[in-house]
C-alpha angles and dihedrals in degrees: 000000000000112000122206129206105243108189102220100205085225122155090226102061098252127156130193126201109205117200103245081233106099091311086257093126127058148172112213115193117196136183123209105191097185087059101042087226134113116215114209114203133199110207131186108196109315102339125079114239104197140331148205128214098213123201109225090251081055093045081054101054101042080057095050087050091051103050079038085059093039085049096054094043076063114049104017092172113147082258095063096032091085092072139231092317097047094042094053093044092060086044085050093054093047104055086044086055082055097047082056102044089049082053113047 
């Protein structure tokens, strides 16, 4: 399923992606700012089908998944193939190894 960005022209800030299949299916991203929370909608046509209420550390970490998963569709190499955890624990160890390397 493709997903478009459709401006929403809303006061509030909200967005909605809409499936290029028939726009039946869409994605509504809302942000409450007197709550501190996002709410992330799944929509069929026009009725919601179920929501989350996301902290900004959630909100965070859903973004930091996504651009991990674009990253591997495009570079699905065997060293990227382990994942987020695996790929920031070797960066972890380089820059250690530089850390190393500067001291001594």
């Amino acid at each position: 399923m493709t997903l478009q960005a459709v401006p929403n022209h809303q006061p509030d800030g909200r967005w909605t992606w809409e499936a290029a299949r028939a726009n039946t299916r869409a994605v509504r991203v809302s942000p409450h700012a007197s709550s501190g929370l996002v709410t992330l909608s799944l929509w069929r046509e026009d009725r919601c089908v179920g929501s989350l209420r996301l902290a900004p550390v959630e909100v965070a970490g859903l973004v930091g998944r996504l651009t991990a998963a674009l990253a591997d569709l495009q570079d699905p190499s065997p060293e990227r193939a382990g994942g987020l955890e695996d790929r920031v624990r070797d960066l972890e160890a380089r820059l250690a190894a530089l850390e190393a390397d500067a001291a001594g």
